[in-house]
N, C-alpha and C positions, 0 to 999 in steps of 0.2 A: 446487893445480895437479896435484898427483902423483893425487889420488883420480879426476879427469877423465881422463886417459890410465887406470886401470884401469877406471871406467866404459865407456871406449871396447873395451878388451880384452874385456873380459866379453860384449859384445853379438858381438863379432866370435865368439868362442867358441861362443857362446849359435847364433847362425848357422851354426858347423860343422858342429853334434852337434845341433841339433834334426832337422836332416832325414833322418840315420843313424836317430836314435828314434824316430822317425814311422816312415818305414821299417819298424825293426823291428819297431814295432807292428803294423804293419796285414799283417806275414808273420806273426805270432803268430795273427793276427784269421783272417785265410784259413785257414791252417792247421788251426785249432782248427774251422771253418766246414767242413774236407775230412773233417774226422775224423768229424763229427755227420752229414754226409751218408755217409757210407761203413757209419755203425751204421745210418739211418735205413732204408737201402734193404734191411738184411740183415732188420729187423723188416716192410717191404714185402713181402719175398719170402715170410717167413713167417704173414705177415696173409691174402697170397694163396692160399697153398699150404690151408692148417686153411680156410680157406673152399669152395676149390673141391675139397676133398675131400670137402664133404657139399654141392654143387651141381649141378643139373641142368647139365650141358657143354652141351646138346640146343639150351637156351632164352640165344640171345643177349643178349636182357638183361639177366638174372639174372649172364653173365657180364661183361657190360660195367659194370654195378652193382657187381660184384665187385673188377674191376681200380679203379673210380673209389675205391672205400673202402678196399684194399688203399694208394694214396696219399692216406688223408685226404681228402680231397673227396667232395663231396655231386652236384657237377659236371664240368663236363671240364676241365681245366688242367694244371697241372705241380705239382710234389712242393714243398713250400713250404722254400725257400733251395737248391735245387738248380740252378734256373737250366735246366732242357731236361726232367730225365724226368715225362713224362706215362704216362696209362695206357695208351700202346700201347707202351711200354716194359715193363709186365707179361707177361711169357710164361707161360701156363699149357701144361703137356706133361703126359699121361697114359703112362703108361709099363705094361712086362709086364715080370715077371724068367725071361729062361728058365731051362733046364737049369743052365746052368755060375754062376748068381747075378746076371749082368750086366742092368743095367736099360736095357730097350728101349724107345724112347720109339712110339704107336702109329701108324701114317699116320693122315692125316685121314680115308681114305677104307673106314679098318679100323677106325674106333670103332665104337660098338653102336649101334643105333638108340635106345636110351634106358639108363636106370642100372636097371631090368627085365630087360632082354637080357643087358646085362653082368651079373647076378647068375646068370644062365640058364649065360652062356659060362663064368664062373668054377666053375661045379659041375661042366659038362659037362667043362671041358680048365683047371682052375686056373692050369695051366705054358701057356695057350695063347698066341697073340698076338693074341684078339680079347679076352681080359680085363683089363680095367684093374685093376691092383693099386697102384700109386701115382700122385702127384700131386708133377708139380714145377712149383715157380713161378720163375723169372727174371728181372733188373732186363738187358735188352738191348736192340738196335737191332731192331722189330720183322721186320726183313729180316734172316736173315741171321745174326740175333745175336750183333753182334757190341757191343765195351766202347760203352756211351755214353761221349760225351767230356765230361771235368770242365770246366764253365765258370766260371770265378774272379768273386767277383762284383765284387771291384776288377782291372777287366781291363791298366789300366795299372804291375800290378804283375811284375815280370818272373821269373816263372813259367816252366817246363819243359810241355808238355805232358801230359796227365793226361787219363785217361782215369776212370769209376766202375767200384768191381770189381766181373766180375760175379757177383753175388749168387744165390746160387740155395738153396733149400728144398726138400726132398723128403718127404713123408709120407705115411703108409699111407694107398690108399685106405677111405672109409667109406659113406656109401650113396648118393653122387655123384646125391643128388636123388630117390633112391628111395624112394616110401609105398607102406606095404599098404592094400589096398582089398579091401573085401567084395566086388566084382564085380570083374569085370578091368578095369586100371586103363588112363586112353588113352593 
């Protein structure tokens, strides 16, 4: 009789502490899921960035190409266990440093007509603001830029809001799509 009441004990037990361990499992399991995304999108940023430093900016496809393999895909979708960021979350910015070091990112409507030009403008005024000298990539909201928000993939676990940091890469520019040509190139 005595081993039936601790049978019964056990299960009651058994009952307290499994749903605290589940629990804690599956914060373990997120947890460990925020972390692999937060390294994932800093190798994004720098997948983007060494790409569209030797990319035509000119030729939209080549940059839309760009952002889709900068997130692994061959297609358009989202970043695989991220749960939101796609490639319009890639920000590419071409920057100038002027005088004082500080990096200035270009208007759209001051870029070069090609990576030709911009090797033109870089002789002519190196320190100018119509030469691209670097290449920054960004994991952000393409408006705006601001944090994408972390989407938990067990959304019923009770979580603080969370936001992905944003990621950004910067490196020298290099010949942003530029070939030499025996004739003048178009």
């Amino acid at each position: 009789m005595a081993g039936k009441r601790q049978g019964g004990a056990l299960t009651v037990e058994y009952a307290l502490v499994f749903p605290v361990f589940l629990l804690f499992l599956f914060l373990l399991l997120e947890t460990a899921r925020a972390v692999c995304v937060w390294n994932t999108v800093q190798e994004v940023t720098r997948r983007a960035a060494r790409t569209a430093a030797v990319t035509d900016f000119r030729d939209s496809s080549a940059m839309d190409a760009l952002r889709r393999n900068a997130i692994f895909r061959d297609s358009d979708g989202t970043l695989l266990l991220t749960g939101g960021v796609t490639q319009d979350h890639v920000v590419i910015d071409y920057l100038w440093q002027d005088s004082a070091g500080n990096l200035q990112a270009l208007a759209e409507g001051a870029l070069p007509a090609s990576a030709a030009q911009n090797r033109i403008n870089c002789m002519a005024d190196p320190g100018g603001g119509s030469c691209i000298q670097f290449v920054r990539a960004r994991i952000c909201s393409p408006v705006g830029c601001e944090p994408v928000p972390y989407l938990p993939l067990l959304t019923w676990l009770p979580l603080p809001a969370m936001t992905i940091p944003l990621a950004t890469t910067v490196v020298k520019a290099e010949s942003l799509g530029y070939r030499t040509c025996t004739t003048p190139c178009p």
